[in-house]
C-alpha positions as CSV (number, residue, x, y, z in Angstrom):
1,X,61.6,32.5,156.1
2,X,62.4,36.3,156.1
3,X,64.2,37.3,159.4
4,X,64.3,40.6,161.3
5,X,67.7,40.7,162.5
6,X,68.7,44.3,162.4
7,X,71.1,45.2,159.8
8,X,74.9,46.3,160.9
9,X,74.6,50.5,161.1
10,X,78.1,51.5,162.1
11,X,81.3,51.7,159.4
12,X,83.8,48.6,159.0
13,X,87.3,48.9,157.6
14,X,87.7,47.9,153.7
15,X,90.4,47.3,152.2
16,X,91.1,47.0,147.8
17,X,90.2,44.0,146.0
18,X,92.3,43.0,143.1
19,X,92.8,39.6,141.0
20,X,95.5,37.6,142.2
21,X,99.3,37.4,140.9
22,X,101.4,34.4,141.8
23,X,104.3,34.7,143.2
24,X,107.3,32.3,143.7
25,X,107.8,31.7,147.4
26,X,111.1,30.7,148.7
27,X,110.3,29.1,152.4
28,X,109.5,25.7,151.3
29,X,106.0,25.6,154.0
30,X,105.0,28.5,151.7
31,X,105.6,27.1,148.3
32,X,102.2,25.8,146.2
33,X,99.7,27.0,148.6
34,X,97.9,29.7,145.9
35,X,96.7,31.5,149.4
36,X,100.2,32.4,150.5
37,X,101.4,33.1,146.8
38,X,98.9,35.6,146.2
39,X,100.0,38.0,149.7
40,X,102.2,40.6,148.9
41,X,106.1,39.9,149.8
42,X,107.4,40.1,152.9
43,X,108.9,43.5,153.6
44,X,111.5,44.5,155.4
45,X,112.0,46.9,158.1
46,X,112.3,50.5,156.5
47,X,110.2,49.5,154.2
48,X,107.8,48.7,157.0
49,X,108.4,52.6,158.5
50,X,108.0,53.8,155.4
51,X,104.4,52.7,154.7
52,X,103.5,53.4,158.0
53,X,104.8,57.4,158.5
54,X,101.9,59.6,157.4
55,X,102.5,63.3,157.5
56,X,100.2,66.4,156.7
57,X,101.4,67.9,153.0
58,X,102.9,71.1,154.5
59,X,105.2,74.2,153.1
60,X,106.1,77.2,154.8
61,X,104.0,79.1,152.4
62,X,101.2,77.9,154.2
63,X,102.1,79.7,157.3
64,X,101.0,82.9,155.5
65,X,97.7,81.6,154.8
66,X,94.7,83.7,156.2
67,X,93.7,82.6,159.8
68,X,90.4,80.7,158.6
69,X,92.9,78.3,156.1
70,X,95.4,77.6,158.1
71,X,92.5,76.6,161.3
72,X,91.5,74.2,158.5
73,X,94.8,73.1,157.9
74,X,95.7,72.4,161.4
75,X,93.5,69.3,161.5
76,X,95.6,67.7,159.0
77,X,98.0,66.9,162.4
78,X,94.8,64.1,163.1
79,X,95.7,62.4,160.6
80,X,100.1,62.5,161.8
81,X,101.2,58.7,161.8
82,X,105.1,58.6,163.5
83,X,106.1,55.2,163.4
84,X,107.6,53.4,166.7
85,X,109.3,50.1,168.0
86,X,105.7,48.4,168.4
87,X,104.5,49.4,164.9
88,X,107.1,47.2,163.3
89,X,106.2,44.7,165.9
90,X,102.7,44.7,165.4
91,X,103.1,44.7,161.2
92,X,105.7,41.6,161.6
93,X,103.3,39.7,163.9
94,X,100.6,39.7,161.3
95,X,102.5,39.0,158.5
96,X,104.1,35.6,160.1
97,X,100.3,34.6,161.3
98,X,98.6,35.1,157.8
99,X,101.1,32.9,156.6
100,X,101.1,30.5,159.2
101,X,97.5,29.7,159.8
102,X,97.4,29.5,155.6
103,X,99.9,26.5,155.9
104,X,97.3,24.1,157.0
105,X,94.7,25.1,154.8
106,X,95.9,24.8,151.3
107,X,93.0,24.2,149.3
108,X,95.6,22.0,146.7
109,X,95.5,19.8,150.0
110,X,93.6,17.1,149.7
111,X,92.5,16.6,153.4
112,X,91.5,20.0,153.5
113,X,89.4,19.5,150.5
114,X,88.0,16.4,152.5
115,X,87.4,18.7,155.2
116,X,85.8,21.5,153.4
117,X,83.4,18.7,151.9
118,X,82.4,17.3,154.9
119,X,81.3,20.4,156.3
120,X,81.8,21.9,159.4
121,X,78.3,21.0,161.1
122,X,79.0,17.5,161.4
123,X,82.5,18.7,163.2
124,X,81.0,20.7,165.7
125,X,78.0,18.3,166.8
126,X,80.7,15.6,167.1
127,X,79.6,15.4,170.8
128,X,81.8,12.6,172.9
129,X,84.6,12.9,170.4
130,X,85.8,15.9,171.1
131,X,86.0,18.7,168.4
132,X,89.2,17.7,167.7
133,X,88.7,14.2,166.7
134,X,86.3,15.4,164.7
135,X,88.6,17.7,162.6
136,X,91.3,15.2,160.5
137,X,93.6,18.2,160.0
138,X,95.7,19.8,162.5
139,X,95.6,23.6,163.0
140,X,98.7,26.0,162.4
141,X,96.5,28.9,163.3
142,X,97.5,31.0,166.1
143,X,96.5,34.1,167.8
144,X,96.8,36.9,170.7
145,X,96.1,39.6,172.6
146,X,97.0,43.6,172.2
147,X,95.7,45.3,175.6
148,X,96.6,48.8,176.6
149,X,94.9,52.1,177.4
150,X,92.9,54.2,174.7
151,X,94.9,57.2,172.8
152,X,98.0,54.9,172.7
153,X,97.5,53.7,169.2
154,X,96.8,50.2,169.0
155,X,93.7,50.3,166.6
156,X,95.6,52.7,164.5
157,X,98.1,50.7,164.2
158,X,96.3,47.4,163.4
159,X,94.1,49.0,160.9
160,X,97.6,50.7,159.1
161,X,99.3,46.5,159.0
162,X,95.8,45.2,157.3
163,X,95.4,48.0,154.7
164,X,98.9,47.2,153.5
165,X,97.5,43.8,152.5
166,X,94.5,44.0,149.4
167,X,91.2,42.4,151.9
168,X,90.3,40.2,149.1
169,X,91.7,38.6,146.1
170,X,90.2,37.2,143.3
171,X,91.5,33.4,142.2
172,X,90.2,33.0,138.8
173,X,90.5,29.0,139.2
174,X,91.5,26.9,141.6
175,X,92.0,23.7,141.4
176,X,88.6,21.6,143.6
177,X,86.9,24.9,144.2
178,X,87.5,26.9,141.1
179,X,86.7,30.8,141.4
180,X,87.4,31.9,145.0
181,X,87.1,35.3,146.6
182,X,89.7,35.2,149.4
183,X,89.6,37.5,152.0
184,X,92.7,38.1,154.0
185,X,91.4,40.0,156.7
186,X,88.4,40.9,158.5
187,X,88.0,43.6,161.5
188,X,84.8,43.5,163.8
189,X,84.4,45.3,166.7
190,X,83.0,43.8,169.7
191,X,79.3,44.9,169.5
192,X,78.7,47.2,172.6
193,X,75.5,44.5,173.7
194,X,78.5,42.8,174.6
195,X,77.1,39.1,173.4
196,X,78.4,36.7,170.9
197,X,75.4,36.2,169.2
198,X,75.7,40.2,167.7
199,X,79.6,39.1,167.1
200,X,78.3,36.4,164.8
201,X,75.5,38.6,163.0
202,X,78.4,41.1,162.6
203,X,80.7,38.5,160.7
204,X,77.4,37.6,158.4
205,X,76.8,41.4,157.7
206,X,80.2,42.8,157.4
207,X,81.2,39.8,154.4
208,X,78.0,40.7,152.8
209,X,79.1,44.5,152.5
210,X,82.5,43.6,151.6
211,X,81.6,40.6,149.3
212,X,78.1,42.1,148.1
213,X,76.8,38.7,149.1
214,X,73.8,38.1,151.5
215,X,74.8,35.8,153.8
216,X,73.1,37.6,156.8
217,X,70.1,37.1,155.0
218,X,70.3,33.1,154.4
219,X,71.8,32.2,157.5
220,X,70.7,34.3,160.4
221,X,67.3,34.2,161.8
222,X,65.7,35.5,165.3
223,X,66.1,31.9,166.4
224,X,69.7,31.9,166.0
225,X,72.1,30.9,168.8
226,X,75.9,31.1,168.8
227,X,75.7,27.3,168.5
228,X,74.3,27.4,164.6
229,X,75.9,30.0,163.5
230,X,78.9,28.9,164.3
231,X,79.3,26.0,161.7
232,X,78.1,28.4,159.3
233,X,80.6,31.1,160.5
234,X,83.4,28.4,159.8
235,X,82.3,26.8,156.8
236,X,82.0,30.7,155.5
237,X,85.7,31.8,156.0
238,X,86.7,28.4,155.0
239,X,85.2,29.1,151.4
240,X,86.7,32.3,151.3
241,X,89.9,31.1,152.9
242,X,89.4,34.2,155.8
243,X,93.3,34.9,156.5
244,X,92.8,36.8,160.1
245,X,90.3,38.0,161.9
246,X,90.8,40.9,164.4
247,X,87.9,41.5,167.4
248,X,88.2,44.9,168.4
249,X,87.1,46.5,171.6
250,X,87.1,43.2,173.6
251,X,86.3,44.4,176.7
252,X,82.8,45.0,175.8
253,X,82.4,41.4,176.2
254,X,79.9,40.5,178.4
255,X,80.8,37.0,179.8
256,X,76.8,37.3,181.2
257,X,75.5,38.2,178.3
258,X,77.5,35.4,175.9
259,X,76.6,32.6,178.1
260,X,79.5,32.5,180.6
261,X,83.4,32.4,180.9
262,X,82.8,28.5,179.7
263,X,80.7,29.5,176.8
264,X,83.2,32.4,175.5
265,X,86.0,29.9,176.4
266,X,84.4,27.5,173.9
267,X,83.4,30.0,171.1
268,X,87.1,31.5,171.2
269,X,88.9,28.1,171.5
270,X,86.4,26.6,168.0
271,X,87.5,29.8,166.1
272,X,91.3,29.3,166.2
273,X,91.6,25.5,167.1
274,X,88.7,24.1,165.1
275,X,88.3,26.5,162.5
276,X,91.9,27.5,162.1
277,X,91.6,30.9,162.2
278,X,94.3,33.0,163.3
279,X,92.2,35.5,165.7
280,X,93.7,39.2,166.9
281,X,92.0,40.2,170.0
282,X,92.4,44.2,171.1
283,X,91.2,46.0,173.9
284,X,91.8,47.8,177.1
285,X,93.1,47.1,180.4
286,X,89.4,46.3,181.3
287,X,90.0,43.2,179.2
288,X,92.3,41.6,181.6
289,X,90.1,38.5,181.6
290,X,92.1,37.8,178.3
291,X,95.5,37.1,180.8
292,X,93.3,34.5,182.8
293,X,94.7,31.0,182.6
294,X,91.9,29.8,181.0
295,X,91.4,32.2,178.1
296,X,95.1,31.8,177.8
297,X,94.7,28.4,176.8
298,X,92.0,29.6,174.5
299,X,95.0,30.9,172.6
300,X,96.7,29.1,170.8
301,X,100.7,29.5,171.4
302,X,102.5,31.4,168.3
303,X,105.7,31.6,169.8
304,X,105.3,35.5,169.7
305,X,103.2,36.3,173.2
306,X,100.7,38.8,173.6
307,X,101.6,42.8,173.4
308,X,101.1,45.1,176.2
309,X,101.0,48.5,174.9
310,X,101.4,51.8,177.5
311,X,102.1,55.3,177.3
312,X,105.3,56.9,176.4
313,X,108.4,57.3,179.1
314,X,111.2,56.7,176.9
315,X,113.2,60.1,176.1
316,X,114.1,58.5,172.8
317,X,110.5,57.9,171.8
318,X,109.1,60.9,173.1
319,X,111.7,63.4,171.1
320,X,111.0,61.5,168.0
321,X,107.4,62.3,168.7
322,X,107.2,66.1,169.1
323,X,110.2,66.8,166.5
324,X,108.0,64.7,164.0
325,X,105.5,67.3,164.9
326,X,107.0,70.0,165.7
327,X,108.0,71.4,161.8
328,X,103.8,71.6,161.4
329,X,103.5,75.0,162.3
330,X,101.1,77.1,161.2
331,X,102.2,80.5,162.9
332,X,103.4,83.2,161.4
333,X,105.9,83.3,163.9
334,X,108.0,79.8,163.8
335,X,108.7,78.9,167.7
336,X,111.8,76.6,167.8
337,X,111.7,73.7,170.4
338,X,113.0,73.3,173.8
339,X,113.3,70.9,176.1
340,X,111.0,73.2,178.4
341,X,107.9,72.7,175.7
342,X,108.7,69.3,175.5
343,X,108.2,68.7,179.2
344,X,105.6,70.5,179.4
345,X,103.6,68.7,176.2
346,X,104.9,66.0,178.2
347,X,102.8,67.0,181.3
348,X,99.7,67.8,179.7
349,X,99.3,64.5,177.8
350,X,101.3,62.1,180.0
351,X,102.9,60.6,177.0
352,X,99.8,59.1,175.6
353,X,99.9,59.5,171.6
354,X,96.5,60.7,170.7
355,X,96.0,63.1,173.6
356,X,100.1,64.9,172.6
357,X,98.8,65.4,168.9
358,X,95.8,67.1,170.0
359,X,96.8,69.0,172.0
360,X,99.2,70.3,169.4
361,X,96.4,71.6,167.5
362,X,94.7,73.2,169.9
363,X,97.5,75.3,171.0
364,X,98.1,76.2,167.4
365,X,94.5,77.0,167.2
366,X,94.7,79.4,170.3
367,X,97.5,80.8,169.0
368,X,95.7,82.1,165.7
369,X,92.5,83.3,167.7
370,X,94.4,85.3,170.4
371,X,96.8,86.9,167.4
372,X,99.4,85.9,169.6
373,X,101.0,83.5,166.3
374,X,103.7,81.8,168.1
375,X,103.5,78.8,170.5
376,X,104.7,79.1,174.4
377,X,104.2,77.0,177.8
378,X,101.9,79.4,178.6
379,X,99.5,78.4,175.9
380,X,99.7,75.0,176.0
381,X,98.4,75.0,179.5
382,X,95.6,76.6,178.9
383,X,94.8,74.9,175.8
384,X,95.1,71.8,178.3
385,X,92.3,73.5,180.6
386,X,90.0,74.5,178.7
387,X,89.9,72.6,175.2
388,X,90.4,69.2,177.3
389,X,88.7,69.7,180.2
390,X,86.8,65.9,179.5
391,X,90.2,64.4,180.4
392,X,91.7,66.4,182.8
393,X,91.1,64.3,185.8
394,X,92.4,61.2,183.6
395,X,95.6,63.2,183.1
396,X,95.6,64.0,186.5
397,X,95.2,60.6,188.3
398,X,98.1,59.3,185.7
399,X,100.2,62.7,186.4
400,X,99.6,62.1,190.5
401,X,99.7,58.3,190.5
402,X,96.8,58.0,192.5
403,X,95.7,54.5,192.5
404,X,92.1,55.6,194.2
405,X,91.4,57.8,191.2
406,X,92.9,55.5,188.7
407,X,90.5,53.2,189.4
408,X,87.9,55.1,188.4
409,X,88.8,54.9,184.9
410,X,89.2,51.6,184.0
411,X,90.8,51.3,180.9
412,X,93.7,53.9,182.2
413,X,95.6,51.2,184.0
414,X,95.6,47.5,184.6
415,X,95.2,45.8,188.0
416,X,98.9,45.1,188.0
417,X,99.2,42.4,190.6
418,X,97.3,39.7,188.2
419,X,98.7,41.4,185.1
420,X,102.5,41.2,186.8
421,X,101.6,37.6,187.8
422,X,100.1,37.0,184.0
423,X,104.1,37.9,182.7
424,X,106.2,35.8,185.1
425,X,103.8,32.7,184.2
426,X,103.7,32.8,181.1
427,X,104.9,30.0,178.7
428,X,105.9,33.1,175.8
429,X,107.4,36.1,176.6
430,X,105.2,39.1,176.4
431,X,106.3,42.2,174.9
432,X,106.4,44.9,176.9
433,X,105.7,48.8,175.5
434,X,106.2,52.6,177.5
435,X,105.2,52.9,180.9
436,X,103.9,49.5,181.6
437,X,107.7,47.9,181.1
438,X,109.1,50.1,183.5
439,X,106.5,49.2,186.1
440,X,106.9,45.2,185.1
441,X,110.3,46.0,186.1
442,X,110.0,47.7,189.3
443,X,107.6,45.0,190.5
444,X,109.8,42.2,189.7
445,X,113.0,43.5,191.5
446,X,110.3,44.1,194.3
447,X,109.7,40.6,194.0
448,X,113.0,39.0,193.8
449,X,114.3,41.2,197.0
450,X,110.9,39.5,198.9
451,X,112.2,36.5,198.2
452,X,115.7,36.8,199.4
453,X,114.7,38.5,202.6
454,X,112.2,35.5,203.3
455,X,115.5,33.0,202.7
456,X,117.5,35.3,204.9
457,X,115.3,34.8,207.8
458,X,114.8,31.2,207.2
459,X,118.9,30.5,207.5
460,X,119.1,32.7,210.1
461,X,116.7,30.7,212.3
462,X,117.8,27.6,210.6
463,X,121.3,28.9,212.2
464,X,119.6,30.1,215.7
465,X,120.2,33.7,215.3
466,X,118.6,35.9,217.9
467,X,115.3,37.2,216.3
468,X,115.6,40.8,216.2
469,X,119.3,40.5,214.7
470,X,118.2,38.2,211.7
471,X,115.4,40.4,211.0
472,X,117.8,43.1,210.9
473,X,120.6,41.6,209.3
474,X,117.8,39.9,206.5
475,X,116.7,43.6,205.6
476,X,119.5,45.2,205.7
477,X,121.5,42.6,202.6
478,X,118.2,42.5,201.1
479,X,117.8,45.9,200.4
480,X,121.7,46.6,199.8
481,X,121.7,47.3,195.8
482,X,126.1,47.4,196.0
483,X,125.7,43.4,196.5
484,X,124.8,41.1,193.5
485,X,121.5,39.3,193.9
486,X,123.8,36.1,193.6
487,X,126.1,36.8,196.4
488,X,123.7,38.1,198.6
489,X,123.6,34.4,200.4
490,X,127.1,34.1,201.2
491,X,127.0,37.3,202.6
492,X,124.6,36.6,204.7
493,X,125.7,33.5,205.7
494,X,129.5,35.3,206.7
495,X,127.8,37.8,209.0
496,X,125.3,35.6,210.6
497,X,128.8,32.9,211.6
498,X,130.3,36.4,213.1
499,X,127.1,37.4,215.1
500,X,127.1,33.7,216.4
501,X,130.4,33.5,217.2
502,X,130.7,37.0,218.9
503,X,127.0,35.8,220.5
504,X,128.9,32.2,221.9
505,X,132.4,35.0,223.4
506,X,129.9,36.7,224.9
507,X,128.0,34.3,226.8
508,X,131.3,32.7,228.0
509,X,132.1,36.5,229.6
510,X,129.0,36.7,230.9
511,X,128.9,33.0,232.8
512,X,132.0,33.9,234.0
513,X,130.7,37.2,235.9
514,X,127.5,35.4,236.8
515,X,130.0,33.2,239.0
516,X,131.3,36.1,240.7
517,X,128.2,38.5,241.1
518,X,125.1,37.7,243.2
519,X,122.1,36.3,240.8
520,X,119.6,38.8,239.4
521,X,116.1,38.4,239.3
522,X,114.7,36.4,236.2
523,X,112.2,38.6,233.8
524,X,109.4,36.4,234.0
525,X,107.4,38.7,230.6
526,X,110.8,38.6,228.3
527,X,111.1,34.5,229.2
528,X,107.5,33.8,227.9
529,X,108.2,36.0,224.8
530,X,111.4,33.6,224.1
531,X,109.4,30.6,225.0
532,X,106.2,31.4,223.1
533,X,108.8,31.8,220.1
534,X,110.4,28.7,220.4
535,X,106.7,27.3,220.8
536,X,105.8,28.9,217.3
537,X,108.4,27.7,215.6
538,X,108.3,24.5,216.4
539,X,104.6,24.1,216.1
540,X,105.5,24.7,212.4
541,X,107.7,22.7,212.2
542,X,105.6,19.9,213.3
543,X,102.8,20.6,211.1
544,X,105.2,20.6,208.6
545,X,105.1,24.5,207.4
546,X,108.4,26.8,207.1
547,X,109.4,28.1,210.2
548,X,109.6,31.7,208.6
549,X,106.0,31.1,207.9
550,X,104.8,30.3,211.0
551,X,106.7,32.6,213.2
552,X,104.7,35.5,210.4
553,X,101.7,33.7,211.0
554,X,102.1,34.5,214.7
555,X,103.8,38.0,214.1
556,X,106.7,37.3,215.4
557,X,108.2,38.8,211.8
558,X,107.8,41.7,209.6
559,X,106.1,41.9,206.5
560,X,108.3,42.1,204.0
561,X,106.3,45.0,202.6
562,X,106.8,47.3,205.9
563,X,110.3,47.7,204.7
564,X,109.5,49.2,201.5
């Protein structure tokens, strides 16, 4: 029966196709699986920067060029690729998990064979089982997450690593399922509907423009749910041994619209546990949900963690930026650079990538128009106001730190308490890019001095140090950054034996005065405030909670976070 799903209308990345060429592996998990023999061999770091840099073909003849050429030549910059740390990161990370998630499906294997024969339908309506238990081979796949704001160059960078592999090869005969058409890598991006189902109709439609198959066609139909298309989505980048697959855009994922956080749990869990997919999600800081415990576990753990991209702060980075730039001038007049220009590119684009670059051109551009040929502060600010106007208040609420106005655009900047809780819990370390490290860092040594004030206080009343001095005394070691965090303890505990000592010389003075001098009357106010102290604490105490905790309960003690 003819369908009337609406055919895919935007452009997906391709890659070559080529026949494949064998080659000897030398990690024995590698070695006779036709899948892994076929990828190209594993590079090594400057050959990695080398295949990533991508500059404009330029001479210094060009800068002679009539005004209308050299406009057009200008917008070669777009086009500028400088590689940094996370580039090599990002390309090393895919190449590991193509290889890895092939190790388990060797089609010279014979359970895999048995696997691929049986047909995924009758694994995922294994109901009581488990999905597991219906699956006889164990998954090596693996997956995870690249989040950060747009203009910093993750897609660009993900879409550079997979061109450097061919997106299918071509196995003349291999042995139980003779000619195969492999494809090593697939890129979707998250439909903006924002449901699974148009996820799955995307898979069909963009292996039918790739593979010039019609799979869409066969499989899909109006009464299509993500629950039947998935068996046919796995049993479909089984036979074409599907290598990766990366969903871009995540956070237009509408946990409503896909049947719930269980639902997308489920459909994200099948893909790289069932199906043995690896599975690269991307996406802004509005896809935070992807930190969640639960769509953690949805991931299965590579030993690599997920990445956490930001924009620029390092000096290092940022000079290697603009001098990779800075040579593609096309004035007549050659301006050299200073540290002054680069601050001030710095300012205008707040270290994000994309934003730096094009706002290089537009100076340039300005420059030709108002005959002025050369490049000044002066010009890049006013290139800033008027040819990026749309992003001005962006750059501004980054530029000002204003959380208010941050939050106005979401995929500028991540809600960092659950992201900075995400980090510290998690079982892999996650790597840590530009701004976002030097804020993860901040907040933990925020963290950590919380932690030793709260002990402070608790062995100064564990002690019976007066209240005021052990709030005092707790602050002020806290806070001092000339004392190790490891010695801060002892330190404590030395001062608060000297308070109580000089407290215990004291009293002994005054009892001996209060012999000789007529009794004063008793302040009946500052007794209760003592005794409804006492009273706190030990009501704690007896209902088993930390003394510290209940005398803050009763607000007897400062927050922590009025000290800093």
């Amino acid at each position: 029966m003819p369908n009337d799903v609406t055919s895919i209308d935007r452009p997906i990345l391709m890659g070559i196709q080529c026949d494949a060429e064998y080659r000897e592996q030398l990690i024995p998990d590698y070695k006779g699986n036709p899948l892994i023999e076929t990828l190209p061999d594993i590079m090594e770091a400057q050959e990695i920067i080398d295949a990533f840099a991508q500059y404009p073909q330029f001479d210094e003849v060009q800068r002679t060029w009539p005004d209308n050429i050299r406009m057009h030549a200008i917008y070669q910059l777009n086009t500028l690729i400088q590689p940094l740390p996370f580039h090599l990161d990002i390309f090393n990370r895919f190449s590991v998990m193509i290889r890895d998630g092939y190790k388990s499906r060797n089609p010279k294997d014979i359970n895999y064979k048995v696997q691929f024969n049986k047909g995924f339908k009758e694994i995922f309506s294994s109901e009581g089982k488990g999905l597991e238990e219906g699956c006889k081979l164990k998954s090596s796949a693996s997956g995870f997450a690249i989040i950060g704001p747009s203009g910093i160059g993750k897609s660009t960078s993900i879409e550079k690593t997979l061109l450097l592999y061919p997106q299918v090869i071509k196995h003349r005969h291999i042995e139980g399922f003779g000619y195969l058409k492999q494809v090593v890598w697939l890129k979707l991006d998250c439909p903006t509907d924002g449901s699974l189902k148009s996820l799955c109709i995307d898979f069909f439609q963009s292996l039918d423009k790739i593979l010039g198959t019609d799979y869409a066609k066969t499989i899909v139909t109006n009464k299509s749910t993500v629950d039947t298309l998935m068996p046919d989505m796995a049993h479909i980048a089984s036979l074409h041994g599907l290598g990766v697959l990366v969903i871009d855009e995540i956070q237009n994922l509408s946990l409503a619209k896909s049947g719930g956080e269980k639902k997308a749990l489920n459909f994200f869990t099948r893909l790289v546990n069932i199906i043995g997919l690896p599975v690269v999600m991307v996406g802004t800081f509005e896809a935070l949900y992807l930190f969640e415990n639960k769509f953690a576990q949805a991931r299965r753990a590579c030993g690599m963690g997920d990445m956490i991209l930001d924009r620029i702060i390092s000096k290092k980075e940022w000079d290697l930026i603009i001098n990779s730039i800075w040579d593609y001038q096309w004035m007549k007049k050659f301006t050299p650079v200073t540290d002054k220009l680069k601050n001030k590119l710095y300012e205008e684009s707040q270290g994000i990538i994309d934003i730096v670059i094009k706002l290089f051109m537009h100076t340039q551009w300005k420059a030709i128009a108002s005959k002025k040929d050369e490049i000044s502060e002066q010009l890049i600010t006013k290139a800033a106001e008027e040819n990026l106007r749309l992003i001005r208040p962006y750059i501004h609420a980054i530029k000002t730190g204003n959380r208010e106005k941050m939050k106005k655009y979401k995929d500028l900047k991540a809600e960092w308490l659950s992201l900075n809780d995400y980090i510290l819990s998690s079982d892999e370390q996650v790597q840590l890019f530009g701004e976002v490290a030097r804020e993860h860092k901040i907040a933990n040594g925020k963290k950590t001095m919380e932690k030793i004030y709260y002990e402070l206080i608790q062995t100064g009343l564990d002690m019976g140090l007066e209240p005021n001095q052990n709030i005092e005394l707790a602050k002020e070691i806290s806070r001092n950054n000339d004392i190790e965090d490891s010695q801060k303890k002892q330190v404590h505990l030395l001062k608060v034996a000297k308070l109580l000592e000089a407290g215990q010389k004291g009293n002994k003075s005054k009892n001996l005065q209060s012999k000789q001098s007529p009794k004063k009357k008793v302040n009946v106010s500052e007794l209760n405030k003592k005794s409804d102290l006492v009273s706190a604490f030990c009501q704690g105490l007896e209902k088993n909670i930390a003394g510290v905790d209940s005398l803050k309960e009763r607000g007897f003690i400062a927050s922590f976070c009025e000290f800093v």
